[in-house]
N, C-alpha and C positions, 0 to 999 in steps of 0.2 A: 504494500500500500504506500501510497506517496501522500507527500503531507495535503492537506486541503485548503492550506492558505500558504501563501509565498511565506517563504521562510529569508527573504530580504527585503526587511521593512525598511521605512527610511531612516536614513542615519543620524539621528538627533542625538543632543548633546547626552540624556540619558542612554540611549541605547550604545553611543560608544563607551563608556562607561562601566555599564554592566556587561559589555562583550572586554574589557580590557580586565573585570574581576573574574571572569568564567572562564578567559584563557588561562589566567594566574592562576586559580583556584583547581580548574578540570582542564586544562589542556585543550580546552576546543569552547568556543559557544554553545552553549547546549541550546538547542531548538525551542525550547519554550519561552527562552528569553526571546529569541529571534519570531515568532509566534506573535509573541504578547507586548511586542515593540510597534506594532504598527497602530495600536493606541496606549500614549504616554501615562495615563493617567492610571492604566488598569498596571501599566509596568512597573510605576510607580511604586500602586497600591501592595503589589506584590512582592516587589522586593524588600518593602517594608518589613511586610509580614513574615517572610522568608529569615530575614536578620532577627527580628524578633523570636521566631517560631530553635533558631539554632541556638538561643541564649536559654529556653527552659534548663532549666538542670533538677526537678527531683526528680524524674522515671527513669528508670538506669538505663543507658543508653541501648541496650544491646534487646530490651523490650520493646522501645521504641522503635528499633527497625524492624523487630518481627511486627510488632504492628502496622506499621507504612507499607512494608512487604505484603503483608496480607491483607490489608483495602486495596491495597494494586493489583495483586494476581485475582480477588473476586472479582475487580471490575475488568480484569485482563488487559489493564494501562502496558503494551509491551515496553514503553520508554521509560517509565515508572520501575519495571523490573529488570530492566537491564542499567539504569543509573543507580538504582537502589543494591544492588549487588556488587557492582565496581565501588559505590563508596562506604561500602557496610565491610567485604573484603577488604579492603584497605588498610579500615581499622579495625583488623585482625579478627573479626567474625569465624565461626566456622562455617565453612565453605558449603558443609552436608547441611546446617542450620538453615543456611540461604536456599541452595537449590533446590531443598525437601520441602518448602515453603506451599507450595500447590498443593502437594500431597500431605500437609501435616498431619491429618488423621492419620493414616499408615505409615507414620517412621515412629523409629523412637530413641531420634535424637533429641526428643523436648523434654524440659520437665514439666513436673504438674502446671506450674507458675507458668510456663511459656505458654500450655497449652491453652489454659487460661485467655491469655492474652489476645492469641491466635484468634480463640472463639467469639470474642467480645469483638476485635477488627471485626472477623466476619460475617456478626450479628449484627454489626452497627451500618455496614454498608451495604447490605442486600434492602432491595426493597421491596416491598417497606419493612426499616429496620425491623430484626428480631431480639432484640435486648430483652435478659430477664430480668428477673430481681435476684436469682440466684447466683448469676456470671456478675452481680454488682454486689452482690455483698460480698460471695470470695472473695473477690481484686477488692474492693476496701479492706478486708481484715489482712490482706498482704502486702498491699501498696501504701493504705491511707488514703487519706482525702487527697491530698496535694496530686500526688501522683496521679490517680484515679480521674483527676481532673483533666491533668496533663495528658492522660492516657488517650482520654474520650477529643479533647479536642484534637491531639495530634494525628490520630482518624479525621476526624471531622477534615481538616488540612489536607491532609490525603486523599480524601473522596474529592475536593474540588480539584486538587493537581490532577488524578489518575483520570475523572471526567472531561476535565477538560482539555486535555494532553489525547485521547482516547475520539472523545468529538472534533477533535481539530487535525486526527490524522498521524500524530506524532508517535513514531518506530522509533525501536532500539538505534542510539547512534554508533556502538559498537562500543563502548562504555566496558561488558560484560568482557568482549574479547582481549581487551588492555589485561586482565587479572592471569597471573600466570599461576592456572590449577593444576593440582597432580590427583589422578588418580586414587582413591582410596588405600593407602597400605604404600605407597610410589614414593621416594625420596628424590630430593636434587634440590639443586638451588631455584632462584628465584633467577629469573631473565633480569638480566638488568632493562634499564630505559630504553640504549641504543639497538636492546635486539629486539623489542618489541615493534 
């Protein structure tokens, strides 16, 4: 599929900008910026919230990707799961954590608390949400309030990114292929930069 909207909006003093923090930061522009440049005001709005949304700090971070991960693959955002896995591997995730993500019911790499986690992403994204009162009092008596807050909007966050990235077209930018995986049980180094 190719994207649905040009993905070279006009060059305005925002959008170089956040194309000069996305080089720094990933290595390339990622398409949603390029997307969501062709009006300033929503790019704006977004980057805001984007800078905002990476300063939360009480939901331990490696919950919060299995939750983003999993509003992405329910909504099958493929840009969602392919950036979400290059920057979750990066910082050192397990690799079977991430790619067993679709299939979380049948692995068991998770623990209780992930599975948790998994179920509520996936209860909160399908429509119309499925949320209990039973998946919200476990994850309070584990998380707490704070977290549990953090938890639900950082879904929330991700059902708009995976929607909207998902309705506008936007594929894997090859994000996932940069991660240098080995096989289950398979040793060796990592690729450096120049051989990727």
């Amino acid at each position: 599929m190719t994207a649905r909207i040009s993905l070279d909006p006009p060059r305005s003093l925002l959008f170089r900008a956040v194309s000069w923090y996305s080089n720094r930061v990933y290595g390339k522009v990622v398409d949603p910026l390029r997307a969501g440049a062709h009006h300033t005001g929503v790019l704006w709005a977004c980057s805001r919230l984007e800078l905002s949304v990476g300063r939360w700090k009480r939901l331990d971070p490696q919950l919060k990707a299995l939750a983003v991960m999993a509003s992405a693959a329910t909504i099958g955002c493929g840009w969602c799961m392919d950036f979400g896995y290059w920057v979750n591997h990066s910082q050192g995730m397990d690799p079977r954590k991430l790619s067993e993500i679709p299939a979380w019911r049948d692995s068991d790499v998770y623990s209780p608390l992930e599975r948790d986690v998994l179920a509520y992403a996936e209860a909160m994204t399908v429509t119309p949400p499925q949320v209990e009162d039973e998946m919200v009092e476990r994850l309070l008596g584990s998380l707490g309030e704070r977290a549990l807050v953090e938890l639900t909007t950082v879904i929330a966050v991700e059902n708009m990114r995976s929607r909207s990235n998902s309705a506008l077209g936007l594929t894997s930018q090859g994000f996932k292929d940069r991660c240098e995986l080995q096989p289950p049980g398979a040793s060796g180094q990592r690729a450096s930069a120049t051989d990727r």
